[in-house]
N, C-alpha and C positions, 0 to 999 in steps of 0.2 A: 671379786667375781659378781656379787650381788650387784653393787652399782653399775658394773659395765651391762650387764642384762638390763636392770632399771632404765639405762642407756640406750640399750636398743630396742627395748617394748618402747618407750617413748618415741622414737628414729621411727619405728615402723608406720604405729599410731599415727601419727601425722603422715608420716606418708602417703597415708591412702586414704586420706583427706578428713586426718580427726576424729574422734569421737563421736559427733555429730554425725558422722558419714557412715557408720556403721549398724546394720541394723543385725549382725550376728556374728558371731567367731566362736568356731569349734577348731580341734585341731585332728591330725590323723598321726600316724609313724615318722614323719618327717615332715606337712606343711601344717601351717596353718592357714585354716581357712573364711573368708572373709565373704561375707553374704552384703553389698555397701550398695547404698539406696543411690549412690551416683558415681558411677565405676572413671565419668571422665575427670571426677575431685583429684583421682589417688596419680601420682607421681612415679609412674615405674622403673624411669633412669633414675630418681633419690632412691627407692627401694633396693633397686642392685646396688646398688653405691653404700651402703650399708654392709658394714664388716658383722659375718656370718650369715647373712642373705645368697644360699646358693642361686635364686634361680627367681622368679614372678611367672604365673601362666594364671591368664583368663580363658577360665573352662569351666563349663559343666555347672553355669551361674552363680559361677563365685571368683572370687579373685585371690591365687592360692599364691603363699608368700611358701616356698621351700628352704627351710632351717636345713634341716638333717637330723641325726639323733638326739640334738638337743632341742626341739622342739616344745618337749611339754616344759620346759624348765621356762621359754621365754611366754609363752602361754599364761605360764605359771602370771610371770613379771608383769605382763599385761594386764591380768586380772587384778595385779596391787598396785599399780601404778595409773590406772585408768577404770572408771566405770562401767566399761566393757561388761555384760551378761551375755554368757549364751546361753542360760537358760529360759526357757518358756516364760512368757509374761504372764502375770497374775490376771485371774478372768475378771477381777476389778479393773485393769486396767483394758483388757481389750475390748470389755462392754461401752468404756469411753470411748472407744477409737471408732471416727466415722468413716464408713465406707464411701465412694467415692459415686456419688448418686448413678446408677443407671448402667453401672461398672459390673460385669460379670466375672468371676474366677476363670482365667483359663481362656476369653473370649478376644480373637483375632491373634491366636497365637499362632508363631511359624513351627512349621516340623523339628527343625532348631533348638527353636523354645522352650518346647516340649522338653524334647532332650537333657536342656539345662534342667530344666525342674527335676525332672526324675535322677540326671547324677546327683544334684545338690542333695534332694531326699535320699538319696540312698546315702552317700557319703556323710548328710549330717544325721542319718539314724546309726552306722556302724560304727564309724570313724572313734566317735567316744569311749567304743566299749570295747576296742582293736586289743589295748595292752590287756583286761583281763582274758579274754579268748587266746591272745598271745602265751600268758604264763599259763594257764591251765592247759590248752596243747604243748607247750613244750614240755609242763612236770608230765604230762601223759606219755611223750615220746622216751622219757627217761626212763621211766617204771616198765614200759616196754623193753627194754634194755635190760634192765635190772630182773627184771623176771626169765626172761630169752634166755640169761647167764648164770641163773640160778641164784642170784644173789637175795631175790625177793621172795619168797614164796606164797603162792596167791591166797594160800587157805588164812596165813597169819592177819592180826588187828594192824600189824603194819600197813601191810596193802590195802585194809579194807578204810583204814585214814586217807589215804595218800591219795587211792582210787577217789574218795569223795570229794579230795580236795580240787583232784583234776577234772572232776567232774561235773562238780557243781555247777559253774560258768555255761556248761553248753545243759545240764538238766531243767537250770532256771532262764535258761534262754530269755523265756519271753518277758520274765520278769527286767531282764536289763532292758529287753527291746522298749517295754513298755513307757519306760521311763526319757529313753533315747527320742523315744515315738511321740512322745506328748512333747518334749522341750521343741523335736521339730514343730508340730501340727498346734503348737501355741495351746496346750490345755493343759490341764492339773496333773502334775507328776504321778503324785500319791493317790489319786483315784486311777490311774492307769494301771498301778500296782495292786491295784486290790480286785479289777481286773483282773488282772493276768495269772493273781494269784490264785481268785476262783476257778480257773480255767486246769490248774495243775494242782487242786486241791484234791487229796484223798480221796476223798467218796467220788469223784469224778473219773479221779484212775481206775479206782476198784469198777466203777460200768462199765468203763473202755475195755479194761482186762475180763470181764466176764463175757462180754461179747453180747452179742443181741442186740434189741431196743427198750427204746424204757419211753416215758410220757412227761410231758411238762405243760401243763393247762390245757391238757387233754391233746395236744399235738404229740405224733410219735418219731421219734429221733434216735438214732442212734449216735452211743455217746461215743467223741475222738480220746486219744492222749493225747493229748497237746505240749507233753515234754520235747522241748528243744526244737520246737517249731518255729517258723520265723516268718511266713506268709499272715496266717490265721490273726495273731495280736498287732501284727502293725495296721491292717485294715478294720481290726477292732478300734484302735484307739484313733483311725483318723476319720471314723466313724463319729465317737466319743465325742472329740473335738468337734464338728456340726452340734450335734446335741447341747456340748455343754453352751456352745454360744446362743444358741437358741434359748438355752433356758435362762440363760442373764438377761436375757432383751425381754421374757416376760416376767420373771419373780421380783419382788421386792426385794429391796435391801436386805430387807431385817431377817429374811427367813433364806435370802439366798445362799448364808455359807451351808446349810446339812441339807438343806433342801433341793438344789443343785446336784451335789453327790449319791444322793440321796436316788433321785431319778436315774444318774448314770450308771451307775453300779446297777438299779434295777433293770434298766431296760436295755444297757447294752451286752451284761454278761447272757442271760436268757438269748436275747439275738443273735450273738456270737457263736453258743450251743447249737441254735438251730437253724439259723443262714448262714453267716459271713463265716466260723468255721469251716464247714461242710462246703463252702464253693472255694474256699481259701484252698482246702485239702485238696480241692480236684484240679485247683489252679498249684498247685507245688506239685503233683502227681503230672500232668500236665509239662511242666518245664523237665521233671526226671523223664517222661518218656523220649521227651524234646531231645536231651540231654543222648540216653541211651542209643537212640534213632541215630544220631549226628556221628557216635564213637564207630555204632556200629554196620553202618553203610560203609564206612573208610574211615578207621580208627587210626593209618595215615596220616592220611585228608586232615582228618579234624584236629590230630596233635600238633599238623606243621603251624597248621591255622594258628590254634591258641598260643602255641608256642611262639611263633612270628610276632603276633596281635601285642602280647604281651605291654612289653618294654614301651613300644608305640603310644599303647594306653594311658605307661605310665608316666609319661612325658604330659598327658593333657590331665594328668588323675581321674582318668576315664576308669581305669581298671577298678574302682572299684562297682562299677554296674556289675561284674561279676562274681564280687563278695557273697551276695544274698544265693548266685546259684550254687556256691561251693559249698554254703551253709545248707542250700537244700538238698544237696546229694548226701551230706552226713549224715540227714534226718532222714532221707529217705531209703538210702542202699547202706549207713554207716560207713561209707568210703568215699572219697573225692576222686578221681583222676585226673581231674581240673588241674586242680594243684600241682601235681606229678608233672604235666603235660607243661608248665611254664616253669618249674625249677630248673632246666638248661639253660632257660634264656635268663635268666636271673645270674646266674654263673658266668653265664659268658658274656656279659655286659662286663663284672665285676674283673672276667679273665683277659678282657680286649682291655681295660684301665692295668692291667698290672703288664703289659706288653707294652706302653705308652709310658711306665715308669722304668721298665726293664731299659729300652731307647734312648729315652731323651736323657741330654748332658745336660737340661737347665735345672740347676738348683730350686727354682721355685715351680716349676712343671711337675718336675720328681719326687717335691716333698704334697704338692695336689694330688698329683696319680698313690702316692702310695696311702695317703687317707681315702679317698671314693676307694681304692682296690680292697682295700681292709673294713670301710663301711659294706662294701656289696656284697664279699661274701658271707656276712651275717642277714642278707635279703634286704637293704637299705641301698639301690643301686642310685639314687638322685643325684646323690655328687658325682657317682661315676658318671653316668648319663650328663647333665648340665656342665660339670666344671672340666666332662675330657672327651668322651667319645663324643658327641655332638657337635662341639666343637671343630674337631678335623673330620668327620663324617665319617672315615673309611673303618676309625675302630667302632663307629654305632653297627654301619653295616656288618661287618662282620660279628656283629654281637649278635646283628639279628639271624643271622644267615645260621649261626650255630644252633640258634634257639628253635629254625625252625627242623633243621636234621634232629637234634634232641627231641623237640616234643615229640616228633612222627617216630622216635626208636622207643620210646616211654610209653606212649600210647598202645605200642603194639604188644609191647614186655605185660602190659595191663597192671601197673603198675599204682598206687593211691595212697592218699591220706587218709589216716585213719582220727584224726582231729583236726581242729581248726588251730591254723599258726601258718605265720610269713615264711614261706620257705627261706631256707637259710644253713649255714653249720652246722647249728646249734638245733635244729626243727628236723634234720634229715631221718631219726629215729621213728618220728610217726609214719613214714611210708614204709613201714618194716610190715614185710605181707608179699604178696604175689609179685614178681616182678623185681624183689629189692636191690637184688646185685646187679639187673643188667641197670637200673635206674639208677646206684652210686656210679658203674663206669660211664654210663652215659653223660654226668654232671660233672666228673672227674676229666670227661674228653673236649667234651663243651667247654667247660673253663680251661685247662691248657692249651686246647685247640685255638681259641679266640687268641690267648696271648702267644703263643707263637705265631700265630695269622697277620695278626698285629706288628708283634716285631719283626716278621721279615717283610709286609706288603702295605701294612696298615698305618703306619706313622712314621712319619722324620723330623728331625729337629727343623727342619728347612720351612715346612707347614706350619711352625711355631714364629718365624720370623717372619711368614707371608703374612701373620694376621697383628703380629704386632706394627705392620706397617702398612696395616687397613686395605 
């Protein structure tokens, strides 16, 4: 199994035009994603042609190879078998890197462009830190269970381990962001962390928690919590980044490794406290009114919306530009609806691929439909989507059509996530709260729905023979 991986980290690697062509790879729950200084090097009919290669999509300025759940394992392979880093370059080395005379950040870019930069940043700031947000909402969703049933009880050291273990992930938030945030924005991991971590340091909680203002070089402020924030440290640390490059271009050698950090730590945690915070918070209070506003004009309206949008997104790996608001409604209300509002369409993606295995008589159709049908209902729909519904259209539409009836009955139930995790099977316990039964029959109707839709309107063997004869 090792060499066949060896095998295709190599296969990939070339593929998208070598080593040399790569200027980043991170991966997500299912692609890996490739940031390549010349998108026209990479090979995307060799790509598909590569056994375990569900899928190739250029989006969102990156060029996303779709594994499936084996992803981090080939990842893994890549990183031993190739040079490949995706971590942040050493400030030694991007103080050598010359800029391109006369060249501005950002200048003559299309509206487009834009776009790509901001999914790329988003996706290569969460993307990395998906599986531990993943296990600590699901042990959360469990202990929910387990307490609900009596099995836990809250007052015991059980629950008070179990709770920290689930908790931790989203209380140090920003300490993972920090880290996510500097590999993106090319600066020092480890000063990002010590960052973030003054930010969520004791004495800083205890002013937040007593409330009022307090002084810092005679300017008066009032102090945030910054536990499990996710606005406030990502514009800290790409802040940070200007800074630190700035301060390579003036210090000497000899004095630049403490004395570089040295400034950063000083002047951008104070900053943080008293600007970039403070507008960061009004900028995430902002997106929750945003958020609020949109549910509550036509909670409808806005379910069928996300619910539709969904699957769409995830086709282009758009959907994660809505990662960071799902993180901001936990931080802000302790609940998502978000997430509520697109677990139908999740469902009945994975329900229209099990209608499409229920159908067809080909042997090798039916053993595809029944892997994507069994990857999607744990919230991993890629294969469903690339390797079946997409393909014949009519089981995509109808995945979508279900997903947007479901969001709009989820949304109205007022139904949410009460942690961060991929909806899923296995993840359906954290929406346990207002709304929970009518949102399990709703995901229960969505996915039989779609696969009955399916099997009687959505597929035939016949659409299998029209395409194998082009």
């Amino acid at each position: 199994m090792s060499n066949d991986l060896n095998g295709m980290a190599k296969a990939i690697v070339a593929a998208v035009g070598g080593e040399a062509n790569v200027s980043a790879l991170v991966h997500c729950a299912t692609r890996l994603r490739f940031t390549l200084k010349d998108e026209a090097k990479a090979d995307k009919a060799a790509l598909q042609a590569i056994k375990g290669v569900v899928a190739v999509v250029q989006s969102g300025g990156q060029y996303q190879v779709v594994i499936g759940n084996t992803v981090p394992d080939v990842f893994d392979a890549i990183s031993k078998v190739t040079s490949i880093n995706a971590d942040a370059k050493p400030a030694q080395v991007q103080a050598t890197e010359a800029a391109v005379p006369g060249e501005k950040a950002g200048a003559g870019k299309t509206p487009k462009q834009w776009l790509d930069v901001a999914i790329a940043t988003i996706s290569g700031i969460f993307a990395p830190m998906l599986t531990a947000l993943c296990g600590g909402g699901m042990l959360k969703g469990l202990m929910m269970i387990a307490t609900a049933a009596g099995w836990l009880d809250p007052a015991s050291g059980t629950h008070a381990v179990l709770n920290a273990a689930s908790d931790s992930v989203f209380y140090f938030l920003p300490m993972l962001l920090a880290v996510t945030s500097a590999r993106r924005f090319e600066c020092n991991p480890y000063v990002a962390m010590v960052i973030a971590g003054a930010l969520i340091y004791p004495d800083i909680i205890a002013l937040a928690k007593a409330g009022g203002s307090t002084t810092m070089f005679g300017i008066t402020f009032v102090p945030i919590n910054y536990t499990s924030t996710v606005i406030p440290i990502i514009l800290a640390i790409y802040v940070m980044s200007k800074l630190e490059k700035f301060s390579i271009g003036i210090l000497h050698s000899a004095v630049r490794p403490f004395l570089g950090p040295m400034i950063s730590i000083g002047l951008i945690v104070p900053a943080t406290l008293l600007v970039i915070g403070p507008a960061a918070t009004m900028l995430s209070g902002a997106f929750a009114s945003a958020y609020i506003w949109l549910f509550g004009v036509n909670p409808i309206l806005a379910g069928a919306i996300f619910g539709g949008l969904w699957q769409i997104l995830v086709i282009f790996g758009l959907h994660w530009g809505l990662v960071p608001v799902m993180l901001n409604n936990l931080t802000v209300f302790k609940q998502d609806g978000l997430a509520a509002s697109v677990t139908p369409a999740i469902f009945a993606q994975a329900g229209a691929t099990l209608g499409v295995f229920l159908k067809t008589r080909d042997p090798q159709m039916k053993a595809i439909a029944a892997a994507a049908a069994a990857s999607g209902i744990f919230g991993i729909t890629e294969p469903a989507i690339y390797g079946v519904n997409l393909r014949f259209k009519r089981p995509f539409i109808i995945g979508i059509v279900a997903g947007v009836l479901g969001g709009a009955v989820v949304a109205v139930a007022g139904a949410a996530s009460h942690a961060m995790a991929p909806p899923g099977l296995l993840t359906l316990p954290v929406f346990m709260g207002e709304g929970f039964v009518t949102f399990l029959i709703t995901v229960a109707v969505a996915y039989f729905g779609a696969a009955i839709a399916t099997y009687l309107f959505g597929y035939n063997d016949r659409m299998l023979e029209a395409e194998k004869k082009g």
